[in-house]
N, C-alpha and C positions, 0 to 999 in steps of 0.2 A: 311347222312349215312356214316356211317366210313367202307375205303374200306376193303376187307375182305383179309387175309392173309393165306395161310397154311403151315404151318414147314414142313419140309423134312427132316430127319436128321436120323442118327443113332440111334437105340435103343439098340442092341443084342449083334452089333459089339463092340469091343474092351471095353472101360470102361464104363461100365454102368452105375455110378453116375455122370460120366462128361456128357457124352452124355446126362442126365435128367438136368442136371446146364447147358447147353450151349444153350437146348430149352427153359429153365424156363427164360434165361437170355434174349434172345432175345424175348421171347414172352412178361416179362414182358418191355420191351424197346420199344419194335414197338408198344404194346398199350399206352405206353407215347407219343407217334407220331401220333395216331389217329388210330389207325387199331385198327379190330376185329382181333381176331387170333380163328385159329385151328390148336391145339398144340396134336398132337396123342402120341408124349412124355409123355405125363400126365398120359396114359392108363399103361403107365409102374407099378404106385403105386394101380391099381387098384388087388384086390386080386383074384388071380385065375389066374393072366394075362399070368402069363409061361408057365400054362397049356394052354393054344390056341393055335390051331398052326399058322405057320407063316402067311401059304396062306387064313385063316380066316381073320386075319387082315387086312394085304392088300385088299381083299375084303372088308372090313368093311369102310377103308379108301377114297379108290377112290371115291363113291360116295361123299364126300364131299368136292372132287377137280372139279372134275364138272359128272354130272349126268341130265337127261331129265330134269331138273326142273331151273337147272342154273349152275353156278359155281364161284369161288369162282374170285375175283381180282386176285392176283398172287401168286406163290409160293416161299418161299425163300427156298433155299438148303442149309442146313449148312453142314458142315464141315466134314467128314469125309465116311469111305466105309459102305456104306448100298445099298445088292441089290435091301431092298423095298425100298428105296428113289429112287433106279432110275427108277425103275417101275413105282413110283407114278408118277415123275418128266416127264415119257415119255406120262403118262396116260393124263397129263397137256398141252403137250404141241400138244397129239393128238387133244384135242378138245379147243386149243388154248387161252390157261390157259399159259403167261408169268412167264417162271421160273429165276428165280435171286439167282446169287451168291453173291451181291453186295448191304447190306441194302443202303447204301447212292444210288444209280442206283434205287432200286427200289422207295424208298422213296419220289425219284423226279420224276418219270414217274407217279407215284400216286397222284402227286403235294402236296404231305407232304414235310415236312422237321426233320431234327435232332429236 
């Protein structure tokens, strides 16, 4: 089984095509590594997505960081100010979900590699 991963990152904040390229980037990269990913990035091209509001999604979100049923291997936080990253990221580290700023760190606590 390949461990399971969740992105953290900006959506809203500042540039919104980078922000959807730096998740697309790393998500597509950690799955060359072996990880599953849950990338909430993606939700950005779904149609209707700016009309939701913020705290729907954040809701939406946390259950797949960890929730009564399980949760996920670790979270990576990328780059930049998002206050639902840090939400999610505290939501993680409430129910002891490893947050990483450091793909090579987490990649080796996962005993993956580059």
């Amino acid at each position: 089984m390949r461990p399971t991963v969740y992105l953290s990152g900006p959506i809203t904040n500042g540039d919104r095509q980078a922000n959807f390229d730096q998740a697309a980037d790393a998500q597509n990269y950690l799955m060359g590594c072996g990880c599953a990913i849950q990338n909430p990035m993606l939700s950005m091209k779904l149609p209707g997505a700016w009309d939701i509001p913020h705290e729907t999604w954040i809701q939406n979100d946390l259950p797949f960081i960890a929730n009564a049923r399980g949760r996920v291997d670790a979270v990576l936080r990328l780059p930049g100010y998002s206050p639902g990253a840090d939400v999610e990221c505290s939501h993680a580290v409430l129910h002891g979900v490893p947050v990483y700023h450091d793909v090579v760190a987490m990649l080796e606590d996962l005993g993956l590699s580059e």
